[in-house]
C-alpha positions in Angstrom: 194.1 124.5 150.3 193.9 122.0 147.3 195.7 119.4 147.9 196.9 115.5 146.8 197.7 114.0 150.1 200.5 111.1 150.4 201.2 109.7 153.5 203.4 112.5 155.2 201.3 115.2 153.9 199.5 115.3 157.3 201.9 116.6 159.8 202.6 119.2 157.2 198.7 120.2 157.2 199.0 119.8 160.6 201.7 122.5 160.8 200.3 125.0 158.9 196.5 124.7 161.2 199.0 125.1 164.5 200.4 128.4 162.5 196.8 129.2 161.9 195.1 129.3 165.5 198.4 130.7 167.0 198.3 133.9 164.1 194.4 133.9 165.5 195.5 134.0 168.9 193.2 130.4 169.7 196.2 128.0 170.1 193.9 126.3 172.9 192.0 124.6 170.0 195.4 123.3 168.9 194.9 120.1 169.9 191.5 119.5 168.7 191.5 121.2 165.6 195.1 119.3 164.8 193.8 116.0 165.7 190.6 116.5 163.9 192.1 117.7 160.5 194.7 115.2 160.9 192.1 111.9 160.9 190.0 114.1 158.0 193.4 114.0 155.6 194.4 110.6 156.9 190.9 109.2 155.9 191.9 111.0 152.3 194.7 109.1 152.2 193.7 105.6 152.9 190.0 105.7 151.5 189.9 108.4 148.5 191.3 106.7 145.3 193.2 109.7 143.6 194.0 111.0 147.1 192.6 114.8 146.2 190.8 117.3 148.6 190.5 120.8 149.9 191.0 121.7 153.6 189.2 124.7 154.8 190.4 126.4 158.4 188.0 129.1 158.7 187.8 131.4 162.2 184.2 131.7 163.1 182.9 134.4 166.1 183.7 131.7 169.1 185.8 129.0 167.6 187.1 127.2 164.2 185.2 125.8 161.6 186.9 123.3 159.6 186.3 121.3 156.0 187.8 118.6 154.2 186.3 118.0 150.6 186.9 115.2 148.5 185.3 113.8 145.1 185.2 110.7 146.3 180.7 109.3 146.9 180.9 107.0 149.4 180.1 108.9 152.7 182.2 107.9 155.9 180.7 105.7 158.9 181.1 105.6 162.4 181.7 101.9 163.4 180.1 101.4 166.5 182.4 100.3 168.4 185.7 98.9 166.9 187.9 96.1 167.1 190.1 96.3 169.6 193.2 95.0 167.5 192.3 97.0 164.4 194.8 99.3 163.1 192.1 101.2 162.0 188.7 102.7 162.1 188.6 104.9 165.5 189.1 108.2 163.1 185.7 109.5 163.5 185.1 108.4 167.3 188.1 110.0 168.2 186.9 113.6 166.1 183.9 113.3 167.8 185.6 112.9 171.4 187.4 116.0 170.6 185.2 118.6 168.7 182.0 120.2 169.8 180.3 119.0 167.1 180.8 117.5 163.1 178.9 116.5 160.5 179.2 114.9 156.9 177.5 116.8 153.5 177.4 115.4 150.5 179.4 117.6 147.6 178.5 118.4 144.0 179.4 116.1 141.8 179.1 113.1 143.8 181.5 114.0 146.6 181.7 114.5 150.2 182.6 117.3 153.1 183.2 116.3 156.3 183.1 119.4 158.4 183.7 119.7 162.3 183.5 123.2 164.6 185.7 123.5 167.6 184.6 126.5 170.2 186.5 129.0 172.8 183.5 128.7 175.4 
């Protein structure tokens, strides 16, 4: 999907991954894959200036695979631990608390994909 994200676009992405897994009979990813895509579009929204990206949902042999693209350089970072009274910046420590493991590649043309995989074993 190609998408410009506002600030309610998420639980409408969200939506459409739930509709995903269930049509692919893995709706015990749902939580994970949800919450994962859900910080990937949020951190669209709040740190990608024209707020574009493509999310990719792909069903792989044992699990999910997904993508969120954006043309925006500046690659994300893990904070190590954060502030306890922040509003933000737990995004990534909570997709890696969730997912079996996720990664960050950088795009052509100066962008980013941050992809994560979620397994059935």
């Amino acid at each position: 999907m190609h998408l410009t994200v506002g600030e309610h676009s998420v639980r409408h992405v969200r939506r459409i991954v739930r509709s995903l897994l269930h049509e692919w009979e893995l709706a015990e990813l749902a939580y994970s894959v949800e919450l994962g895509v859900s910080e990937l579009v949020t951190n669209v929204v709040r740190h990608v200036p024209d707020r574009r990206c493509t999310v990719l949902v792909a069903r792989q042999t044992a699990g999910v695979r997904a993508e969120v693209s954006d043309g925006f350089a500046p690659l994300p970072r893990v904070p190590g631990e954060a502030d306890r009274d922040a509003e933000g910046g737990r995004g990534l420590m909570l997709l890696d608390a969730v997912v079996d493991k996720w990664g960050v590649s950088p795009g052509v043309g100066g962008g980013k994909t941050v992809w994560f995989e979620c397994g059935t074993d």
